[in-house]
Structures are given as structure tokens and as C-alpha cells.
N, C-alpha and C positions, 0 to 999 in steps of 0.2 A: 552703866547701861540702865536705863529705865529699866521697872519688874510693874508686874501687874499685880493687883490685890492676895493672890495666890503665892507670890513669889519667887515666879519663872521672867524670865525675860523678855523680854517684847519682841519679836520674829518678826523679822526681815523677811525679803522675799529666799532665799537661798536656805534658811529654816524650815519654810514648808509644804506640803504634797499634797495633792487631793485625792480622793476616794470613792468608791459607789456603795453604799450603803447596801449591804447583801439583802436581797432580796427586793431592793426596790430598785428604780432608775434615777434617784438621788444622790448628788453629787455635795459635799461640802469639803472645804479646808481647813487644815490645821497642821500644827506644828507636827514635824516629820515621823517624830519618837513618839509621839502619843497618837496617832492616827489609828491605828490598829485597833486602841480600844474602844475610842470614840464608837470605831464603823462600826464594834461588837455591841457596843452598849445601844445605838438607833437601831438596830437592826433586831435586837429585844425588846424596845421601845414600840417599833414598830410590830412587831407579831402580839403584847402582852401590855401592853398600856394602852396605845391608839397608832389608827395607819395613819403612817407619813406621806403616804404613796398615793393619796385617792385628788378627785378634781378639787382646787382650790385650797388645796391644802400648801402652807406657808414654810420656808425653810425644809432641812437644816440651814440656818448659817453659821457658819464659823470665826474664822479670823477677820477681827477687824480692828482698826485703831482709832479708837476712843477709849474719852474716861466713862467707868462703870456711870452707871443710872444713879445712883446713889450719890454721885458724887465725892467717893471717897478719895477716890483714887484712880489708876489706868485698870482698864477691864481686863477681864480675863480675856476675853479674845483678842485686845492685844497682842497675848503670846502666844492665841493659838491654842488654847488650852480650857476652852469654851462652846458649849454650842447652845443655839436656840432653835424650836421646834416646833410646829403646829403654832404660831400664833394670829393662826388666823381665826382659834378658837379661844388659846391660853395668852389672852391680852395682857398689855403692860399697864392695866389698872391696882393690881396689887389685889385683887379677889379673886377668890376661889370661884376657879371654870370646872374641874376636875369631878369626877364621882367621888366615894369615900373608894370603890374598887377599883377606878383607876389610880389614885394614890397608895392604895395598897398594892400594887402592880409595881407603883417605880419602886417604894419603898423595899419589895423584892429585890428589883434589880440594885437595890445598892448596896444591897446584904449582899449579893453575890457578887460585884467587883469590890473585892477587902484584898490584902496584903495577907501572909503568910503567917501575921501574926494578928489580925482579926481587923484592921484598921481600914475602914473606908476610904476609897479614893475619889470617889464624887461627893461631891456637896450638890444639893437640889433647889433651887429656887422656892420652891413647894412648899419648901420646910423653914420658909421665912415668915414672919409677923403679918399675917393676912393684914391690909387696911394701910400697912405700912410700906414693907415690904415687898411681899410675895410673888413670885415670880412663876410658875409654873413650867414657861416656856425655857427656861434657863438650868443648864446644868452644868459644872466647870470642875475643874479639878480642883479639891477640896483646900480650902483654906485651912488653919487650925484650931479654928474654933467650930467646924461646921459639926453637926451630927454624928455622930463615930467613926469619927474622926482621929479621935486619941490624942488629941489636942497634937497632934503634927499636919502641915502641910503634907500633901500628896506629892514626894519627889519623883524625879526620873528613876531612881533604885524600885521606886513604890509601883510606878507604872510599869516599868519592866518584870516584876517582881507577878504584877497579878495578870500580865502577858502570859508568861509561863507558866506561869498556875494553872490558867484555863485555857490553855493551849491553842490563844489565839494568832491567828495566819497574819500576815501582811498584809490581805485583802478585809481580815475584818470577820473572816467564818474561822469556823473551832476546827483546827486539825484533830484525825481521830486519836485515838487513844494507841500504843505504841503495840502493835498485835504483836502477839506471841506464836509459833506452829503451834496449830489447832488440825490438820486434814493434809492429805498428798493433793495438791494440785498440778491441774495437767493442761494442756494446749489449751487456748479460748478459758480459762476459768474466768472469772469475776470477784469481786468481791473486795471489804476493806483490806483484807488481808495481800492484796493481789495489788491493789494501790499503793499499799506499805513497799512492797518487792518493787514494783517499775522504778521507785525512787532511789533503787539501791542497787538494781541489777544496769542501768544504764544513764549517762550524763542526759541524758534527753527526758528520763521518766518526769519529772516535773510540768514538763511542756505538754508530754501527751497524757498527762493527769488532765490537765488545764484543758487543753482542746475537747477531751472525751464530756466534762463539766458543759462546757458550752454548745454542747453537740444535745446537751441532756439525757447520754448514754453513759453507763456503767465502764470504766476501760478495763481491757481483758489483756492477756497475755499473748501478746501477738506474735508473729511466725520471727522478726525478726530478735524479739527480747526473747522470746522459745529458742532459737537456733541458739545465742548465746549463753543458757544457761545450759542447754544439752552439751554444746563444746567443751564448758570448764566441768561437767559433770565426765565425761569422757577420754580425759587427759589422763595417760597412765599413772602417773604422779600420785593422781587422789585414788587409790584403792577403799577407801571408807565410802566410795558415792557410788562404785559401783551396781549395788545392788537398784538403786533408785534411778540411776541410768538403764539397766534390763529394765525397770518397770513402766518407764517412761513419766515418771511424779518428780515435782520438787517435794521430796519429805523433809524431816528436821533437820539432816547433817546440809543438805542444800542449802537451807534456807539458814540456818548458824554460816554457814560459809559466805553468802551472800548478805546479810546483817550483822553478823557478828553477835547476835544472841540465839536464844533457843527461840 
């Protein structure tokens, strides 16, 4: 099977998915396993470099098949493992369009998608031979000789690896951080800790995570995920929950019961 200059595969339609770049109305594709971080990385791009999202503005694109620009080889968006961005500013003349503060902006962002053990997964266009190379609008998963890099290509273990690191979602935004009982909560409460619960207290919380997101309201503890945890708080069996049933709270032994930690 063909690879592309990176040394992934070249993606077939059945390979891969497309996405909306959080925060914007931007749509690109790419290869199925790597999408996630893609949508994480524009989506930084976008808030901390330059908007993607404004009139006239060019791309993302993604997957495509051709050989790279260079001529070396098949592109990275062959596999889907590529994208290009604003270039309706960041031209394919090989000069610098960039500020010095927008390149210190990506170069952020690529300190912050590293692997676990410090290794960069993007390579940047940016960071090519101005005159010759340089690409601005180009960002792909890193070859092994790109910028800290650590002289390895960016595998699928690499991308999965800084998936989980930064606790990015499917859609592309950062799940929170794994709450701990912090408070007794009670009927209607709010809060990340309370989006933590719906996901545990019933097969649907996901959904009505998701709906409450789109609605652009906070989701609360509603009469039906309340009825169900007042029931298993009230079942003779668990004498340890009774006290938090008189009081009418999910406190800590509730919420260990329903997560499985404190």
C-alpha cells in the first residue's frame, strides 16, 4: 500500500470521518483515528493564532490525493493526516505572511500536542526554509526529522497517546477533568461535577449532556436521573446511604456508589 511522506497509509474512503471544528462552522476531513486531534489543534488555531471562521477565509482542507508540493513523495493528506488553513492569507509562495506573535502562537501549540514522553506530533509548515520551502498554511503529522520531533514519526500509539493526555473528546473539545465529591448535591443542581454524574447515573446521560451543549444551557439533575438515584439510595440493602437519603443530597458514599471513586 502506498504511505505518504509521514508514513501512514493513504486512506481510502472507509478510513475516514469528518468533523466541525469546535467553535467554528468549519468542516474538514481526515483520517478517522486522527480527527480528534486535528479538530483540537484548529480549534486552538483558531482562538490563538488566527480565526478560521471569519468572511473569506480559506479552508481547513484535509484529505486529498496528491504528491506533496515538494515533490517528494504522496502528501500527507493522502492519508488524511494533514491539513491546510487560511490560505487565503498563508500563500503557497514559500514567504513569510505570519507575525513573529502569530508564530509564537503555533509554536505554542506544538509544545502542547507532545506525547508522554516530550515528542512533538505536528510538524508545521512554518518551520520550513523561508524562500524555499515554507509553508505556513500546512500542518501534518510529523515526519521524523520535523522540529521536536525526537527524530520519530508521529505514530497512531503517538496520537492516541496525546488523545489522552489532553483529554480530548471525539468531537474535538477537551473533556473535563475527572471530578472528585467536592459538595452534597441536590434536585436541579448544576455543574461540571453533575455532568460527571449523568454519565454514570444513566445510559442516556451522554445524550442529554450533548442536547443541554446545544441548547447552550448548563444540564442539571433532572426529576427523572433524581428519581433514580433517590431509589438505589433507598433500597434497604444499602444501610451506609441512608443518612444521605433523610437528607435528600447525593453526598460521597452516593456518588462512590454511582462512579466508583470518592
Amino acid at each position: 500500500m502506498a504511505r505518504s511522506l509521514n508514513g501512514w497509509p493513504q486512506a481510502g474512503y472507509a478510513d475516514l470521518s469528518f468533523g466541525v471544528v469546535p467553535g467554528t462552522s468549519k468542516k474538514v476531513t481526515l483520517r478517522r483515528d486522527v480527527l480528534p486531534l486535528f479538530l483540537a489543534y484548529l480549534a486552538d488555531w483558531h482562538t490563538t493564532v488566527m480565526p478560521i471562521d471569519v468572511p473569506g477565509a480559506l479552508g481547513p482542507d484535509g484529505w486529498a490525493v496528491r504528491q506533496a508540493r515538494t515533490g517528494a513523495g504522496l502528501s500527507n493528506h493522502a492519508s488524511g493526516t494533514a491539513v491546510d488553513v487560511r490560505y487565503d492569507v498563508l500563500k503557497a509562495d514559500h514567504k513569510r505572511h505570519m507575525t513573529r506573535a502569530q508564530i509564537n502562537a503555533v509554536h505554542a501549540l506544538l509544545a502542547k500536542y507532545v506525547t508522554s514522553d516530550g515528542r512533538r506530533v505536528f510538524g508545521w509548515g512554518g518551520d520550513w526554509k523561508v524562500g524555499l520551502y515554507c509553508d505556513e498554511m500546512h500542518t501534518e503529522l510529523a515526519q521524523d526529522w520535523a522540529a521536536g520531533a525526537g527524530g520519530k514519526a508521529a505514530s497512531k500509539a503517538d496520537v492516541a497517546d496525546v488523545i489522552k493526555r489532553l483529554r480530548i473528546r471525539a468531537d474535538g473539545r477537551t473533556a473535563p477533568a475527572t471530578p472528585v465529591w467536592t459538595r452534597d448535591l441536590g434536585f436541579h443542581a448544576s455543574g461540571a461535577d453533575v455532568e460527571y454524574l449523568l454519565g454514570h447515573v444513566r445510559p442516556e446521560g451522554p445524550a442529554q449532556i450533548a442536547a443541554a451543549g446545544r441548547a447552550g444551557v448548563a444540564p442539571v439533575l433532572d426529576s427523572v436521573t433524581w428519581a433514580k438515584i433517590r431509589a438505589a439510595q433507598g433500597r434497604r440493602w444499602r444501610p451506609q446511604l441512608r443518612d444521605e437519603y433523610r437528607r435528600g443530597v447525593i453526598g460521597p458514599k452516593t456518588w462512590r456508589l454511582f462512579t466508583g471513586h470518592a
